[in-house]
C-alpha positions as CSV (number, residue, x, y, z in Angstrom):
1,X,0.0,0.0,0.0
2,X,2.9,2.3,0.5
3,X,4.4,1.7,-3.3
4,X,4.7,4.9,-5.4
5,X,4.9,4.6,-8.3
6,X,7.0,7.7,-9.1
7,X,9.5,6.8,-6.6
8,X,12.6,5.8,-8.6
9,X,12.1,8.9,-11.5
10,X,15.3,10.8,-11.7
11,X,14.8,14.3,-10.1
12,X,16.3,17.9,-10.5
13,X,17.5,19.8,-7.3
14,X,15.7,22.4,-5.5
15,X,18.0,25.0,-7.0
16,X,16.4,23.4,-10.4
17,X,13.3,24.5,-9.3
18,X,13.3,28.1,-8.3
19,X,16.2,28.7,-11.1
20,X,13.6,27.5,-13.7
21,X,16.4,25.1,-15.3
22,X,15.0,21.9,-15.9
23,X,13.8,20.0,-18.8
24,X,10.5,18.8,-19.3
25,X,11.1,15.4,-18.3
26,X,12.9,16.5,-15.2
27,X,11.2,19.1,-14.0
28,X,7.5,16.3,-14.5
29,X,9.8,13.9,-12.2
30,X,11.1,16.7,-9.9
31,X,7.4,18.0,-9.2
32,X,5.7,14.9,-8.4
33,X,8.5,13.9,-6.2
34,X,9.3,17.0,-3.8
35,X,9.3,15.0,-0.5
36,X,12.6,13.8,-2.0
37,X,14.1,17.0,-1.3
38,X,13.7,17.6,2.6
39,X,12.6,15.9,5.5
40,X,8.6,15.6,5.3
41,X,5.6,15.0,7.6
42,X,3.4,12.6,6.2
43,X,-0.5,13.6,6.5
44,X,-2.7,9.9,5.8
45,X,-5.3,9.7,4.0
46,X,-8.5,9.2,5.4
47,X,-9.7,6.4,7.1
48,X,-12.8,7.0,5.2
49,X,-12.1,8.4,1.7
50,X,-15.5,10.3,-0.2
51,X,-15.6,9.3,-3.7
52,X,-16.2,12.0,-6.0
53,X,-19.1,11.6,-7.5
54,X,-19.8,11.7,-11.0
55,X,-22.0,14.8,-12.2
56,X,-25.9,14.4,-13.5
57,X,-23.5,16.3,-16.0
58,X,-23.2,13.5,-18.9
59,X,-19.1,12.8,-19.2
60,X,-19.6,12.4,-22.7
61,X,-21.4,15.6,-23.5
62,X,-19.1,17.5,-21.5
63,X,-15.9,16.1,-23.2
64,X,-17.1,16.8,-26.4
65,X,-18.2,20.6,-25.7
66,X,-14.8,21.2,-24.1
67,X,-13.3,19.3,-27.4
68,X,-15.1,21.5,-29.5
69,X,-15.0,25.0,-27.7
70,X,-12.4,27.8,-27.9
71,X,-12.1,31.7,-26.4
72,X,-10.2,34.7,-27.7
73,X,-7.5,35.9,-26.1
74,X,-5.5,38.7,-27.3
75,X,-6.7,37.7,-30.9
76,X,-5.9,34.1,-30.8
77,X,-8.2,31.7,-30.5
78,X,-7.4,28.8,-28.0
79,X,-9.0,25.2,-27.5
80,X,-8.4,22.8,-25.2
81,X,-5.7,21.1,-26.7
82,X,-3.5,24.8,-26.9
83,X,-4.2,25.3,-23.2
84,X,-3.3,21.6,-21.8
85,X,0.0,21.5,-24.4
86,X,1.3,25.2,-24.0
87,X,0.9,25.7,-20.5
88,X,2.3,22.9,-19.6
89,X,-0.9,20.7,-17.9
90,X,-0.1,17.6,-16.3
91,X,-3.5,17.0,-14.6
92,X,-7.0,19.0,-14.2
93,X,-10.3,17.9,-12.0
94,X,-13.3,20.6,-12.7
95,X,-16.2,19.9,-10.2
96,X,-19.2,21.3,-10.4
97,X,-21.8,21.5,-7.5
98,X,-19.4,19.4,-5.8
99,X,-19.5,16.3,-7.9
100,X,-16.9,15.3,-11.2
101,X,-17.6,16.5,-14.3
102,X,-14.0,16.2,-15.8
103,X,-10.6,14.7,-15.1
104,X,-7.9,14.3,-17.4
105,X,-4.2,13.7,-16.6
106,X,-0.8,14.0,-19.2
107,X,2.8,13.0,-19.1
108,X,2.1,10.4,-16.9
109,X,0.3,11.7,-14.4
110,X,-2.4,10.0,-13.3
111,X,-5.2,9.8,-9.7
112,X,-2.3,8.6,-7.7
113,X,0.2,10.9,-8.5
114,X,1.1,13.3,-6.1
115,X,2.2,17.2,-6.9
116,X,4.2,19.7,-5.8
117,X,1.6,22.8,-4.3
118,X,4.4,25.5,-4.1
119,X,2.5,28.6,-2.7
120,X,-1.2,26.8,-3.1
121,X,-0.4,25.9,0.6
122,X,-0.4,29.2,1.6
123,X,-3.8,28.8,1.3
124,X,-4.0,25.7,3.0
125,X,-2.0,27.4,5.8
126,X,-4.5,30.5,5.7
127,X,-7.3,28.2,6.4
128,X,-5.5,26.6,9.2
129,X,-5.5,30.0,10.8
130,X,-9.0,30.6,10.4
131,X,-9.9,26.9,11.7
132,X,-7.7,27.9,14.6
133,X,-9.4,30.8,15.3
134,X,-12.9,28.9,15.5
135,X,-11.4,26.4,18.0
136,X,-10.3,29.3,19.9
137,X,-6.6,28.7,20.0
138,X,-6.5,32.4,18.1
139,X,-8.7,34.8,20.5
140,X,-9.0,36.8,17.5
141,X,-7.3,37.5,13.7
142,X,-6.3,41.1,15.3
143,X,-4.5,39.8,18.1
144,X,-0.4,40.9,17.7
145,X,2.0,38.2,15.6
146,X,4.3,37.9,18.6
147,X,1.5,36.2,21.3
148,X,2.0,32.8,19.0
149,X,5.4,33.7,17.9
150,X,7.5,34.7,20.7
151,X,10.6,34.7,18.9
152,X,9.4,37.8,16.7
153,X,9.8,39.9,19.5
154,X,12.5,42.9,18.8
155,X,11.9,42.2,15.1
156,X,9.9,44.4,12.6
157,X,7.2,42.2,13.1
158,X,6.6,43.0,16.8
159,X,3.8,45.5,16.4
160,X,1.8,43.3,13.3
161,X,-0.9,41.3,13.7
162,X,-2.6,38.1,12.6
163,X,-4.8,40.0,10.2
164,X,-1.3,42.1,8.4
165,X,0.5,38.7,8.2
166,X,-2.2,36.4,6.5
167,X,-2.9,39.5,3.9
168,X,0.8,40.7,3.4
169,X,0.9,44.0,4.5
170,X,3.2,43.9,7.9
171,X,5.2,46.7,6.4
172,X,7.9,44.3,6.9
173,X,11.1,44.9,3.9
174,X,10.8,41.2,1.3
175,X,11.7,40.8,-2.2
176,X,10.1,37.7,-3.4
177,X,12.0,37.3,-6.9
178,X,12.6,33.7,-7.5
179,X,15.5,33.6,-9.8
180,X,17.4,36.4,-8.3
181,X,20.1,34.6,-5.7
182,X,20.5,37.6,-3.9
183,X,17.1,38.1,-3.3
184,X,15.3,37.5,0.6
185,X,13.2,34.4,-1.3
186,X,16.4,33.2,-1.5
187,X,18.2,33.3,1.4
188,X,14.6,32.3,3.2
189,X,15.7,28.9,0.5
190,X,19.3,28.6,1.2
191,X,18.1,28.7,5.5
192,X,15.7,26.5,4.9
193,X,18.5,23.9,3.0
194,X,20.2,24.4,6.2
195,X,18.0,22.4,7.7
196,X,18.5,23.9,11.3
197,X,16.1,24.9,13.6
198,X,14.8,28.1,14.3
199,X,16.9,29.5,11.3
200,X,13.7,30.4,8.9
201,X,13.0,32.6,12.1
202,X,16.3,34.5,12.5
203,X,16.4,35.3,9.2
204,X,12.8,36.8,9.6
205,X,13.9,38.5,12.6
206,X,16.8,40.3,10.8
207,X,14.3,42.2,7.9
208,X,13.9,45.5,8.2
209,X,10.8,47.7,8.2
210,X,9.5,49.6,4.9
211,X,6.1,51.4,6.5
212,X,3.6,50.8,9.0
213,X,1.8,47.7,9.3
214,X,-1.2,47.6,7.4
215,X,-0.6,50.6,5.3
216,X,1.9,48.6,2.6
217,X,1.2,45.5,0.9
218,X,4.4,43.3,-0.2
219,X,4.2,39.7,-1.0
220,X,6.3,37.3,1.0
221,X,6.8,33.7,1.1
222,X,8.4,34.5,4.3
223,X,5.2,35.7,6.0
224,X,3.7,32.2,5.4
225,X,6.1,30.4,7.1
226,X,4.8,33.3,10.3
227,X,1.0,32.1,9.6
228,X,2.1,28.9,10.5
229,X,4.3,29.0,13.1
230,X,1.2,31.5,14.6
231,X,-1.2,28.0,14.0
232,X,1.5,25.7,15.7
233,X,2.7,27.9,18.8
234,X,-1.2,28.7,19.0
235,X,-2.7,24.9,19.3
236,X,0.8,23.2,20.6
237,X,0.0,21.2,17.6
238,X,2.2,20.2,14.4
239,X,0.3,21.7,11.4
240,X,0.4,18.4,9.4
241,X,-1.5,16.6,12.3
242,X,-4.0,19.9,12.9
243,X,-4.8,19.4,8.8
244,X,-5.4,15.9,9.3
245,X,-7.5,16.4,12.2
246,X,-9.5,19.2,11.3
247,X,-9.8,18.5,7.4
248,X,-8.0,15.6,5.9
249,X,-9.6,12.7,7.9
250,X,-13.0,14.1,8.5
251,X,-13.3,15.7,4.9
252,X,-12.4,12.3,3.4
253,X,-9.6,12.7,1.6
254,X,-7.9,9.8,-0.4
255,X,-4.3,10.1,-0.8
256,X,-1.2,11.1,1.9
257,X,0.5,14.2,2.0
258,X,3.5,15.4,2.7
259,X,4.4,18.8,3.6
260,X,8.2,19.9,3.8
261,X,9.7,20.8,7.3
262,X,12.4,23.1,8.3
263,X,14.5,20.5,9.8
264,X,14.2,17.0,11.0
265,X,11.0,16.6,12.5
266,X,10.8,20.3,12.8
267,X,8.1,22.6,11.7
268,X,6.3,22.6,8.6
269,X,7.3,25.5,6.0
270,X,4.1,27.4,5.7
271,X,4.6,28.8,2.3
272,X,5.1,26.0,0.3
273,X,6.3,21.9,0.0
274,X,2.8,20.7,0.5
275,X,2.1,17.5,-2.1
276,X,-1.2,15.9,-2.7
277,X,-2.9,14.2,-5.5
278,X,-5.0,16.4,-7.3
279,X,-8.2,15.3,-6.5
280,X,-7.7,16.3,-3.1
281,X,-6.7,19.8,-3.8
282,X,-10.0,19.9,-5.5
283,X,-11.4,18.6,-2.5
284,X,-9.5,21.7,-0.5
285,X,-11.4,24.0,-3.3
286,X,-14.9,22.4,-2.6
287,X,-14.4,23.0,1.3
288,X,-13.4,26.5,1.1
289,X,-16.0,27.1,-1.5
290,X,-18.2,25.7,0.6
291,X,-17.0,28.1,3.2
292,X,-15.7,25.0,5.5
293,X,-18.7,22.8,5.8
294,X,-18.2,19.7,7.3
295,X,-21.2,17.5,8.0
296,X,-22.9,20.0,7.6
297,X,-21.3,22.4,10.2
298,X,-18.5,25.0,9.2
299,X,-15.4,24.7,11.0
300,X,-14.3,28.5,9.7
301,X,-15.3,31.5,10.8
302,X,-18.9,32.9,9.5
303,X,-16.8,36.0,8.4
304,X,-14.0,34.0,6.9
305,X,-15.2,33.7,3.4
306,X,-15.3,36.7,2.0
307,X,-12.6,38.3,3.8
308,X,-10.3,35.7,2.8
309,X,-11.0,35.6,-1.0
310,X,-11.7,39.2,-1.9
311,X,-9.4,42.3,-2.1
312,X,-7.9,43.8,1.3
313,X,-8.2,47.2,1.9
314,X,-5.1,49.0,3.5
315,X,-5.1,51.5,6.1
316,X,-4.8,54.4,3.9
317,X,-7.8,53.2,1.9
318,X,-5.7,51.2,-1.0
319,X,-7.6,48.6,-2.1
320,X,-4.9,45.5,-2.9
321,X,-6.0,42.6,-4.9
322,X,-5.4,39.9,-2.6
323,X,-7.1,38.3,0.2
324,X,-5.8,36.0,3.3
325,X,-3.5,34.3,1.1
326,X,-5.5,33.8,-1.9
327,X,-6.0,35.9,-4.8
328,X,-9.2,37.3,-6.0
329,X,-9.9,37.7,-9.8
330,X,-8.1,39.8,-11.8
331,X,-10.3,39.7,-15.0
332,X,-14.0,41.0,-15.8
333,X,-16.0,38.3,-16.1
334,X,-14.0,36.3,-13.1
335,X,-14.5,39.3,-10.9
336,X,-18.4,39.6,-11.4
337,X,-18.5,35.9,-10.1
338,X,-16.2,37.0,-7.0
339,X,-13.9,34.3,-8.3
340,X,-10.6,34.2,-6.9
341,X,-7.7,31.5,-7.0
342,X,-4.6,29.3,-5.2
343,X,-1.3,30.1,-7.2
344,X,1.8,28.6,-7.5
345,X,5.1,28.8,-9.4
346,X,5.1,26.4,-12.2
347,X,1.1,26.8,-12.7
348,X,-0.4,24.9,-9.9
349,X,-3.8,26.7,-9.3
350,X,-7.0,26.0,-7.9
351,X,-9.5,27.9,-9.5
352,X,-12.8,29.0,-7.5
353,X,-16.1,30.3,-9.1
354,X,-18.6,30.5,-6.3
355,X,-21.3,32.2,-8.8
356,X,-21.1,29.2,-10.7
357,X,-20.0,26.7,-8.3
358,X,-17.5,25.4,-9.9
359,X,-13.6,24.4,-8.5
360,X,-11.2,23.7,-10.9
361,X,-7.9,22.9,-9.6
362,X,-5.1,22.1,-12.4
363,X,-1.1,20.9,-11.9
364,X,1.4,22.2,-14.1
365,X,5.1,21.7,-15.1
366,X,5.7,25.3,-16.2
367,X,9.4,25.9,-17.2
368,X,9.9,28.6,-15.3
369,X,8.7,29.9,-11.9
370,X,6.8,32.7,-13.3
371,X,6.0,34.1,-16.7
372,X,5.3,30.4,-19.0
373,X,1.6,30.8,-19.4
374,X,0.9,31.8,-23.1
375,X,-2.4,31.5,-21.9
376,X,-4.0,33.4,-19.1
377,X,-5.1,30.7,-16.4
378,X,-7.9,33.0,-15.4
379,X,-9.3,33.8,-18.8
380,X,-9.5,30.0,-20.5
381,X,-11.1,28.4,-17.3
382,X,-13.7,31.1,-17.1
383,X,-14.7,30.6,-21.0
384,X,-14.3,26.3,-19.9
385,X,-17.0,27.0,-17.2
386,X,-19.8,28.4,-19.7
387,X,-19.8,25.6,-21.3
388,X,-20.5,23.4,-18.1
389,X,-23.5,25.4,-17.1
């Protein structure tokens, strides 16, 4: 039972990854195969796994009206075949009103494969807050960074709060570019290769401050790792074992996860190094969209929802397109359904269209970190969910 089938594929470095230097077939391997790259904790899958269930939708009829549609972008036309070859697809699950209405996996990918999330988990790590906070570990998404995170006392991030950190907009100094060695996403990398403890932290503690918390947006992988070291000091818990409690046993999961740690059976890195098989991220989707119902009872807070997926709005009334760690719609149509999205490097995305009810959530082997998507992510799945309605 505890065969993978990926297990033995030859795999780039983690360099490879955030360099963007890979070739195709390495960089396929490499992704479904992260847990070879740092000490993991291993999330089971659930005791009692929920099929998904097949749509009233015929299969059929749906593959042939995705076959046969296509959507204008930038005056070229694009069909399904363009958008699963040129950006790089190696699996896609679109559910609709919670049940399967099309899977389709590529270069080998298949159910039990599992995929690298990059910074999709700061969504998973965002909802871990909010469950948190409904338990009452967190008194309140206001209180300051540094009751759950001690360590950030003295720091820049002393005066922040819950709330700045899961949005981004501590006022804390990050540059997040990828490829750039010297930048702080690096260094947070090359800490984290370490592999001692604490040392994601002091390199946190050393940033400097760029404006007052709340009143400057800046993304940072860095603040991630904050949100969950603010789930773990709040509940005493490691954050693998609070997701399997809270979501990934009762939900019904049906594959393991791993999630990257910081160093041997250390903490899990917030920001990214999740893995799951695909059908489970769409599972992640269907819960949020269905704003954390379990059995019929919402583990998340009643305001969590809509704070978390729609725009923040800083203290000097900027309105910032991102939410609690997840990113709202950027195009017209996406943004009258009060869409919003999971992103990360490569193309992993899980797409969320509560007008329509619809989660799409899609795995990609992207070439490079940012930038490889001749086709916006955003504007084909929209045009894909007409023709599901």
């Amino acid at each position: 039972m505890n065969f993978y089938r990926h297990s033995n594929e030859k795999i780039g470095t983690i360099n490879n990854i955030y360099d963007g230097n890979m070739f195709p077939d390495t960089a396929i391997n490499t992704f479904r195969n992260i847990e070879r790259l740092f000490p993991t904790r291993t999330i089971p899958a659930s005791s009692k796994p929920k099929p998904l269930k097949k749509s009233s939708l015929s299969l059929h009829s749906f593959k042939s009206q995705i076959q046969d549609f296509s959507v204008k972008i930038a005056d070229q036309f694009y069909d399904i075949y363009d958008y699963l070859a040129l950006n790089s697809i190696t699996g896609i699950v679109v559910l609709k009103n919670g049940k399967l209405v099309y899977e389709n996996y590529l270069h080998g990918n298949g159910p039990d494969t599992r995929w690298m999330s990059m910074s999709v988990a700061k969504s998973i790590t965002s909802t871990l807050v909010g469950i948190a906070i409904k338990d009452g570990y967190i008194s309140s998404i206001d209180d300051l960074t540094v009751k759950y995170v001690p360590e950030l006392k003295g720091s820049a991030y002393e005066d922040t709060t819950v709330r700045q950190i899961l949005g981004m907009n501590s006022g804390v100094k990050w540059d997040e570019t990828y490829t750039n060695p010297k930048s702080d996403r690096r260094n947070f990398l090359e800490a984290q290769t370490s592999q001692k403890p604490g040392s994601l932290i002091e390199v946190l503690r050393k940033l400097p401050r760029v404006g007052e918390p709340g009143a400057v947006h800046n993304y940072s992988t860095g603040e991630t790792t904050i949100a969950s070291e603010i789930v773990i000091g709040a509940t005493k818990k490691k954050l693998s074992d609070y997701l399997s409690e809270k979501l990934w046993e009762p939900y019904g999961m049906e594959g393991k996860a791993e999630w990257w740690l910081d160093s041997i059976d250390g903490n899990e890195i917030g920001g990214s190094g999740f893995s799951a098989v695909l059908r489970d991220y769409a599972r992640f989707g269907q819960f949020f969209l269905d704003k954390g119902k379990i059995e019929g009872e919402s583990i998340l807070p009643e305001y969590w929802f809509d704070l978390a997926s729609q725009p923040t709005i800083l203290k000097n009334g900027e309105s910032v397109n991102y939410g609690l760690m997840w990113w709202p719609a950027w195009t017209e149509k996406s943004k009258q359904r009060k869409a919003f999205q999971a992103i990360g490097i490569h193309g992993q995305v899980i797409h969320i269209d509560p007008h329509e009810n619809v989660v799409i959530a899609i795995s990609s082997a992207r070439p490079k970190p940012l930038g490889t998507q001749p086709i916006d992510d955003m504007l084909f799945l929209e045009e894909l969910i007409e023709n599901i309605k």
